[in-house]
KEDO-506668 format. One line per 5 residues: number of its first residue (from 1); for each residue x, y, z of N, C-alpha, C, CB. Coordinates in steps of 0.1 Angstrom, whole numbers. Each point is the difference from the previous one (the first is absolute). Glycine has a CB too. Layout:
N
NUM> X/Y/Z/X/Y/Z/X/Y/Z/X/Y/Z; ...
//
This chain:
256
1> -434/-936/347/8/12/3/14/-3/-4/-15/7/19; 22/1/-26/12/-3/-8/5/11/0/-5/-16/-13; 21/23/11/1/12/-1/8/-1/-16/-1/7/29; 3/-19/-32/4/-2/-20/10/1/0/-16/8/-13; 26/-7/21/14/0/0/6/-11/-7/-2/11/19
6> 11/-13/-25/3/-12/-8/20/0/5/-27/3/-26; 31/-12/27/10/-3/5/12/8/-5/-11/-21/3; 11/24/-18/10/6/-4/0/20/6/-1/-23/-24; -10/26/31/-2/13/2/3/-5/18/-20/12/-25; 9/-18/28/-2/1/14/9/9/13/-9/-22/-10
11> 19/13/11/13/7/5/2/14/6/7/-13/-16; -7/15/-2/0/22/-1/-13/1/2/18/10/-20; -28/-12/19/-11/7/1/-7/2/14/-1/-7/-24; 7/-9/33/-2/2/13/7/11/7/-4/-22/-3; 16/21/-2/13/16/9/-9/10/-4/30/-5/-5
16> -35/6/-8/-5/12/-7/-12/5/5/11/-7/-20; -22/-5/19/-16/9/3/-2/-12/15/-14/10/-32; 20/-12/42/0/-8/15/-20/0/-1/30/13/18; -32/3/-16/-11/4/3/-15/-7/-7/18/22/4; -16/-25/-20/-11/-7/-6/-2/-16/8/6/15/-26
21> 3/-22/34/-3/-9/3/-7/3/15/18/-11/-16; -12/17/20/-2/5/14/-15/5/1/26/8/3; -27/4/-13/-22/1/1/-5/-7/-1/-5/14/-7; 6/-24/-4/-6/-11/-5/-3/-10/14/14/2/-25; -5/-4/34/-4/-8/10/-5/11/13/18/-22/-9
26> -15/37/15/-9/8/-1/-12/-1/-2/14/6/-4; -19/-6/-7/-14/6/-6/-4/-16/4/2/24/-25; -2/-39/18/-3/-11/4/4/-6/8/-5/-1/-13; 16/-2/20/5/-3/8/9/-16/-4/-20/18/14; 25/-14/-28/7/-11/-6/6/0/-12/-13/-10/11
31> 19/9/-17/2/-2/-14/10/-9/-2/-7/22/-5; 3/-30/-7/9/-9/-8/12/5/-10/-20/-14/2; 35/14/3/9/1/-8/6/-11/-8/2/17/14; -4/-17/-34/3/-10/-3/13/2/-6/-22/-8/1; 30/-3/-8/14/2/-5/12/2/8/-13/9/-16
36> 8/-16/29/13/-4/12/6/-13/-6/-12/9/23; 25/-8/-29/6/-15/-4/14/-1/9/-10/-1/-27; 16/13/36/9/-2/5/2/6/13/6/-3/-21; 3/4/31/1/7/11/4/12/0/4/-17/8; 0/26/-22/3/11/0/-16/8/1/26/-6/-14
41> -35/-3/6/-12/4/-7/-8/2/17/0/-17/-30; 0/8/34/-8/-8/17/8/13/8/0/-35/0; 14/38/1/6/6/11/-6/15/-5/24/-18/6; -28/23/-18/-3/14/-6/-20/4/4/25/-4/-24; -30/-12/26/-15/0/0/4/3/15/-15/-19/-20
46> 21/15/30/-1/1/15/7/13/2/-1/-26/6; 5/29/-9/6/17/-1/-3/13/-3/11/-11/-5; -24/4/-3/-13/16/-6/-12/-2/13/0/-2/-35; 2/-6/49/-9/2/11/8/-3/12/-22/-5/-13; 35/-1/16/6/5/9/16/-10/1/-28/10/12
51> 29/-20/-1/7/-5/-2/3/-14/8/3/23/-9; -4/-34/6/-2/-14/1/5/-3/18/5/-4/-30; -13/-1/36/2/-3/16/1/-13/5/-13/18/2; 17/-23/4/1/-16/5/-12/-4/7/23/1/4; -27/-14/-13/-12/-8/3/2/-8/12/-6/-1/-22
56> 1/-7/22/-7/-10/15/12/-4/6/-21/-12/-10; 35/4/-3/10/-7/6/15/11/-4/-14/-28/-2; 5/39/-3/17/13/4/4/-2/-17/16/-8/33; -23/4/-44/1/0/-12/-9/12/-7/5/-25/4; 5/27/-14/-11/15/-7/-9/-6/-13/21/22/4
61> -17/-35/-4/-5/-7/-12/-6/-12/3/16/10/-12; -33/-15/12/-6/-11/5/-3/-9/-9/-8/11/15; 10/-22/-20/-2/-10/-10/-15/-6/2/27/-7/-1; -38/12/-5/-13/-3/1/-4/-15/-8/-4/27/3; 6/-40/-1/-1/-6/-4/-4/-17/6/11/21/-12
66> -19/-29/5/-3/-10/11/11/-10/0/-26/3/-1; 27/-7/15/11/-7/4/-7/-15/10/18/28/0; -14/-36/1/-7/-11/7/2/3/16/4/-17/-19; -13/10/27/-5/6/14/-7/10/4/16/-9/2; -20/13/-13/-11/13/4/-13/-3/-6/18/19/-1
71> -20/-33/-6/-13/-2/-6/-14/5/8/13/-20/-9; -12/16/23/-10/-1/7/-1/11/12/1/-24/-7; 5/37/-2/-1/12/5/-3/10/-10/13/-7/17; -21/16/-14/-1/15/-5/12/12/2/-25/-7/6; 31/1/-17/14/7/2/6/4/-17/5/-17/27
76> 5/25/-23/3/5/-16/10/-9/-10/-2/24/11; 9/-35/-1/7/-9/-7/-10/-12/-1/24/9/9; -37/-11/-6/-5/-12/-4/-10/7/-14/0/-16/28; -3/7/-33/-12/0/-11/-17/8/1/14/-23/-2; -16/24/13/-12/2/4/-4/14/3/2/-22/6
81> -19/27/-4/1/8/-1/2/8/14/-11/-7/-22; 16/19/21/3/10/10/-7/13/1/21/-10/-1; -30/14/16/-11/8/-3/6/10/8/-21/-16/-4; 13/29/0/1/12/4/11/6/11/-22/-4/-8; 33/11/5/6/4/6/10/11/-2/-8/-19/5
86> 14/30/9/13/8/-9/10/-6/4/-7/22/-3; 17/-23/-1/11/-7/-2/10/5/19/-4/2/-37; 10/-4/40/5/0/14/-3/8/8/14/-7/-6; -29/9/8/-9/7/15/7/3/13/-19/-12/-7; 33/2/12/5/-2/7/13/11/0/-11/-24/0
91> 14/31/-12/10/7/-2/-5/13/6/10/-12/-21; 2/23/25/-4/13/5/8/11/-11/-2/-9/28; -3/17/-36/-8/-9/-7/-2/-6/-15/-7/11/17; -7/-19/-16/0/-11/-10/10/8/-14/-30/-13/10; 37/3/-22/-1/5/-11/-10/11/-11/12/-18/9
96> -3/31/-10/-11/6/-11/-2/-7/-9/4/19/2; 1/-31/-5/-5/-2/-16/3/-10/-1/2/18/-12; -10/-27/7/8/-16/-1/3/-1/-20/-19/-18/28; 31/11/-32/1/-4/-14/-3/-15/-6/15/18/3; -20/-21/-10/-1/-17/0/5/0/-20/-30/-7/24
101> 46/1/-24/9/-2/-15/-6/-13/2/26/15/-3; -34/-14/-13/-8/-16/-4/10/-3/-14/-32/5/8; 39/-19/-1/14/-3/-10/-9/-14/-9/29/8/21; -37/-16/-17/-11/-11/-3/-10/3/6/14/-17/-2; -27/13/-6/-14/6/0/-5/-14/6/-2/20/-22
106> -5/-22/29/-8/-14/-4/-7/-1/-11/-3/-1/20; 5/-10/-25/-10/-8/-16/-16/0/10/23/-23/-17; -33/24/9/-10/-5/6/-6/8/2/7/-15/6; -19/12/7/-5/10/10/8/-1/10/-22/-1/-5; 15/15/10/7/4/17/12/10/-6/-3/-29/17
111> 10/27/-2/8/7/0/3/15/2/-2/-17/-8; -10/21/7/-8/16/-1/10/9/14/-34/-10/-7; 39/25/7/2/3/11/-12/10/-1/26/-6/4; -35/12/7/-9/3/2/0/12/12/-7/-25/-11; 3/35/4/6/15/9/-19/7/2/34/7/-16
116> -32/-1/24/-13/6/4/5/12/11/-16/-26/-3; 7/38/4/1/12/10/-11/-4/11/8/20/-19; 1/-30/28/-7/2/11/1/8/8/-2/-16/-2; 11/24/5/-2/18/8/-9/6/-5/22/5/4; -27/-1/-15/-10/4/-4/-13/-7/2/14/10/-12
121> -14/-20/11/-11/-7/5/-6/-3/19/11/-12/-26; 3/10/30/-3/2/17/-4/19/5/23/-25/5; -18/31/-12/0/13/6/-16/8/-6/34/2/1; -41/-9/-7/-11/3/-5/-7/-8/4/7/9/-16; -8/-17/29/-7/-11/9/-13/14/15/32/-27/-4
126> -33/23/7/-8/1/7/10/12/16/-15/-30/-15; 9/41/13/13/10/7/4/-12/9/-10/29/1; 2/-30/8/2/-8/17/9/-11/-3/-27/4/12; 27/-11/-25/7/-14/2/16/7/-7/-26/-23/-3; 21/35/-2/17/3/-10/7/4/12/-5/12/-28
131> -5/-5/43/12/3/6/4/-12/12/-5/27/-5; -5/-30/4/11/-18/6/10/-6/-10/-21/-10/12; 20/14/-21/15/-2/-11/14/3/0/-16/3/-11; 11/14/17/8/4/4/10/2/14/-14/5/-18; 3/-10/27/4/-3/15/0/-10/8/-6/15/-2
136> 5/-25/-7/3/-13/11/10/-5/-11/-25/-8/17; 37/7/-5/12/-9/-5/1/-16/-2/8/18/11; -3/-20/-19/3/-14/-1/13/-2/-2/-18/-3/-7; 22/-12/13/15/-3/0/4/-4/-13/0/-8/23; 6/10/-33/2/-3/-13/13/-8/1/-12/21/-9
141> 12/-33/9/18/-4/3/7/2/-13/-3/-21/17; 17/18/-16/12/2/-8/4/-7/-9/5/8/14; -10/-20/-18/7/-15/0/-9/-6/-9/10/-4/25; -3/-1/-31/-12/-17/-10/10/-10/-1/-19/13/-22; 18/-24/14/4/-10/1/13/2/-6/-21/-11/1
146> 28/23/-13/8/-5/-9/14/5/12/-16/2/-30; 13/7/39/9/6/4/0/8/12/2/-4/-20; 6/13/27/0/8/12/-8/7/2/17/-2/0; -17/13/-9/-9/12/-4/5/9/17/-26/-14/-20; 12/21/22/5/14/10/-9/-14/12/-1/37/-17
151> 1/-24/30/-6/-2/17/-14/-1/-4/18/15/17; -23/-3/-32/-15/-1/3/-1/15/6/-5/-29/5; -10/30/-6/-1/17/8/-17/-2/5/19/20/-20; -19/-14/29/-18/6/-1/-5/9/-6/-1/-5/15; -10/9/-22/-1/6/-12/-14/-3/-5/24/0/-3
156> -37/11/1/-10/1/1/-3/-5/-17/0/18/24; -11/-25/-33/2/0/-12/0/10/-8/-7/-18/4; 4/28/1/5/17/-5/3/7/9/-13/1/-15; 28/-2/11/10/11/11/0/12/-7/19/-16/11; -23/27/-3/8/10/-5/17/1/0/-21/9/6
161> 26/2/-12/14/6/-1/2/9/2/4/-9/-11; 10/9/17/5/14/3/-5/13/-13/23/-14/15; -25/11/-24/0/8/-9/-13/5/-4/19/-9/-5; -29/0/13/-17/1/-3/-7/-4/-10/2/16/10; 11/-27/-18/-4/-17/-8/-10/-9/4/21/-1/-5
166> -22/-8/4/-7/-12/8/1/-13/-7/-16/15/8; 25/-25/-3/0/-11/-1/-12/-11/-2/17/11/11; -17/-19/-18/-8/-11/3/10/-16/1/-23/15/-14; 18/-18/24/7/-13/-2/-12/-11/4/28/10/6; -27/-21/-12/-8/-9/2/3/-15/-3/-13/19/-4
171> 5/-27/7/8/-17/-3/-14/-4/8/33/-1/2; -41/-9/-16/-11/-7/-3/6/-9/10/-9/5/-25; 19/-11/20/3/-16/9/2/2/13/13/-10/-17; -6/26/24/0/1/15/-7/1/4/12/4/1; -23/5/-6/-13/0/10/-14/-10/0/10/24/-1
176> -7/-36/-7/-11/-10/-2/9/-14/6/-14/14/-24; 30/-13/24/7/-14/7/10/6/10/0/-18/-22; 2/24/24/9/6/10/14/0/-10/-12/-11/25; 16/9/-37/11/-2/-6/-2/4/-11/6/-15/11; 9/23/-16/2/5/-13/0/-10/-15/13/16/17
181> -11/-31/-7/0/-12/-16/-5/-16/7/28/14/-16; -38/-11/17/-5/-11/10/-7/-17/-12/-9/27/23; 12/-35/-15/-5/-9/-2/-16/1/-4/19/-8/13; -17/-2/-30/-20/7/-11/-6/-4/13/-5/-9/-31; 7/-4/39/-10/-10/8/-3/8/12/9/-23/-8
186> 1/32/10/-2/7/17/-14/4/4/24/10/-1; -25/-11/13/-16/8/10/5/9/11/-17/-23/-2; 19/30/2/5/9/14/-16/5/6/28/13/-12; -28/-15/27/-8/5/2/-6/14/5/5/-20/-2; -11/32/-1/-1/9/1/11/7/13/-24/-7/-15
191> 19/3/27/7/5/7/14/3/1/-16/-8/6; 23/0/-15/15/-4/-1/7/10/-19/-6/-34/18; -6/44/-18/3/5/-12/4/15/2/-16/-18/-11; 26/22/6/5/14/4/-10/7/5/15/0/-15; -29/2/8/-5/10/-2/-15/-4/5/17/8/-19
196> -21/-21/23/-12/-6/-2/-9/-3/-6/5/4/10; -19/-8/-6/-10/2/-9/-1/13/-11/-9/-13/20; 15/25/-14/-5/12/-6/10/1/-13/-10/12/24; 19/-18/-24/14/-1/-6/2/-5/-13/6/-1/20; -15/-18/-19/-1/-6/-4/-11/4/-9/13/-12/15
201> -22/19/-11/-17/4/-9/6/12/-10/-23/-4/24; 33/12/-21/7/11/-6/5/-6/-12/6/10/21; 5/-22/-15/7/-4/-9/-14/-7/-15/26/-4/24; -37/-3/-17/-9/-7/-12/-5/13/-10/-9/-23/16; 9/36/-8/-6/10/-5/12/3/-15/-15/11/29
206> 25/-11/-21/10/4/-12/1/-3/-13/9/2/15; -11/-19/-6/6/-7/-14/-16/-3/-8/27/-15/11; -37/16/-8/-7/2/-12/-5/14/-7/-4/-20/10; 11/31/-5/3/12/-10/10/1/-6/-11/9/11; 22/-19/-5/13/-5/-13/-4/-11/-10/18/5/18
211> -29/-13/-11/-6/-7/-14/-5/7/-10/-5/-15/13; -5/23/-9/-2/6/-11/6/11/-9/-15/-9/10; 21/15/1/5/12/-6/18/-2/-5/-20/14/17; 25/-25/-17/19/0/0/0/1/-15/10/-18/21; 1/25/-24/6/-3/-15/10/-12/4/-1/26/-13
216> -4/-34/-1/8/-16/-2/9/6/-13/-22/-23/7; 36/21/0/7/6/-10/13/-14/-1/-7/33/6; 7/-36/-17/8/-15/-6/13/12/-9/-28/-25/-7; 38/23/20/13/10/-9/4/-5/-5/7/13/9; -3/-10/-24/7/-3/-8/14/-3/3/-15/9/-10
221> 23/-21/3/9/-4/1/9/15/-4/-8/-29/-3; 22/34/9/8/8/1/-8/15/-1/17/-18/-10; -25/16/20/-6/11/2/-6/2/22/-7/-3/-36; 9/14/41/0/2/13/-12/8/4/25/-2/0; -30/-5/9/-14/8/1/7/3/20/-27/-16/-25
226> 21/31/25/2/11/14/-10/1/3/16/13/-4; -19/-13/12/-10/9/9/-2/6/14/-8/-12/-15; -1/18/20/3/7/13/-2/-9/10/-7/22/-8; 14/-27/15/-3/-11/13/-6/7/11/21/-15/-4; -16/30/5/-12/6/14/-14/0/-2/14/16/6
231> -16/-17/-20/-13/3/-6/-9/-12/0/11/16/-13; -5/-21/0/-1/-17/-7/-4/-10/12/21/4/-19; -29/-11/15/3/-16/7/3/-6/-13/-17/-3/23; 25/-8/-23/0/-9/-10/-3/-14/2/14/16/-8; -15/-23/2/-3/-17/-2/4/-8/-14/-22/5/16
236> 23/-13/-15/7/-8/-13/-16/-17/1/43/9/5; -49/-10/-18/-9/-16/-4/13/-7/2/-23/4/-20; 16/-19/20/8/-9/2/5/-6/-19/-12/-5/30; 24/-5/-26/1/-2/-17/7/-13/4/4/27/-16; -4/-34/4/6/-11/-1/15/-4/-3/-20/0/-4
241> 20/10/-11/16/-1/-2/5/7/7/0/-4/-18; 13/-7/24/12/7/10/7/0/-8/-1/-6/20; 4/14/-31/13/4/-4/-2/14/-1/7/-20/-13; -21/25/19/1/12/3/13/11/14/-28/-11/-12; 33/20/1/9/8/7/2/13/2/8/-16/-6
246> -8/22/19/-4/14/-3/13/7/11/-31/-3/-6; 37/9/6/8/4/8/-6/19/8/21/-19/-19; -23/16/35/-6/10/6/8/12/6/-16/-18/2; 17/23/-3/9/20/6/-9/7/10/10/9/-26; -8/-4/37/-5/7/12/8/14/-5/-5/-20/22
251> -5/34/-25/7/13/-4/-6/8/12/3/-2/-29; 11/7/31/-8/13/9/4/11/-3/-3/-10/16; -4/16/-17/-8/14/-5/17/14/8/-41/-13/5; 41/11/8/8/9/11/11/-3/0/-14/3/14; 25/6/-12/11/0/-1/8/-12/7/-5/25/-3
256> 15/-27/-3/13/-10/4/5/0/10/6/0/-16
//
């Protein structure tokens, strides 16, 4: 998915047609903008869906890249892979849209960021278990390792909205370790898991309909791939080369 924009247009054509990018993730729930080489280019891609919010540590701009001390975690600054999830569950609420500016690609394999419609997939489950989806809360905290972030909220994995939207928020790693970026080696035991047994069987359910069903999408260097975070779960394979660099944006959709 591409919308063929090429750098010398992009700019104007973002002010001009906002809307072709916007259905595009709409109708799939993503699209890849390529021919981002600068911050005018990046600040005009985050401007045709809303406008850039402070991440975990109060930054509008997250440096996705592996750094030492995170080897032996499932986390976005180590190497390894990171499974199914929407991006700050803990927010009230979460980002409409997450951006991911790929400035270095990884060489090799891996690397993949990996998007799938699990709202469509949970809300087409079984009536009785979609409305325990909707009605039992879970504590979603605020916080991961890089930084402050929010208190956290309680918040069902499909909230509705004042507006008669519906949220999904979810996190593979919280409801199988009790933690958003947990140690590969960890064992939590059921009882001590947000959600429990029922939580943890949810979460295996997910992620093997995100096995089979995720688009593995490898963005191209100076090019930004969006998609809907109420919607989306995403995940990133693991990769070797660390000179991979991607710089991440939280957009929200509602006014300033």
């Amino acid at each position: 998915m591409t919308t063929g924009m090429t750098h010398t247009g992009i700019t104007e054509r973002l002010r001009n047609d906002r809307g072709a990018a916007v259905d595009e993730v709409r109708k799939t729930g993503f699209t890849v903008i390529e021919g981002v080489e600068d911050q005018e280019d990046l600040d005009s891609v985050i401007a045709a869906f809303g406008h850039a919010i402070p991440q975990y540590d109060g930054s509008l701009a997250y440096e996705v890249r592996a750094e030492p001390g995170f080897e032996g975690r499932a986390y976005s600054k180590s190497q390894n892979e990171i499974r199914a999830h929407t991006e700050a569950p803990g927010w009230q609420p979460p980002p409409s849209y997450l951006a991911l500016w790929c400035h270095t690609q990884a060489r090799g394999a891996g690397g993949e960021t990996c998007l799938a419609d699990v709202k469509r997939y949970v809300t087409n489950l079984d009536p009785s278990l979609v409305e325990r989806l909707r009605s039992r809360d879970i504590q979603w905290s605020g916080t991961n390792t890089s930084g402050t972030g929010s208190a956290g909220t309680l918040a069902p994995i499909l909230a509705r909205t004042e507006s008669g939207g519906e949220i999904l928020r979810f996190s593979y790693n919280l409801l199988t370790s009790g933690d958003y970026d947990p140690p590969l080696d960890g064992e939590v035991p059921e009882e001590r898991l947000p959600w429990g047994r029922f939580g943890r069987d949810l979460a295996h359910r997910v992620h093997e309909y995100f096995r089979q069903s995720a688009e593995k999408i490898r963005i191209p260097e100076n090019a930004v791939l969006v998609w809907d975070n109420q919607r989306m779960a995403h995940a990133r394979t693991p990769y070797a080369d660390g000179r991979r660099h991607l710089t991440r944006y939280w957009i929200s959709a509602g006014e300033r």
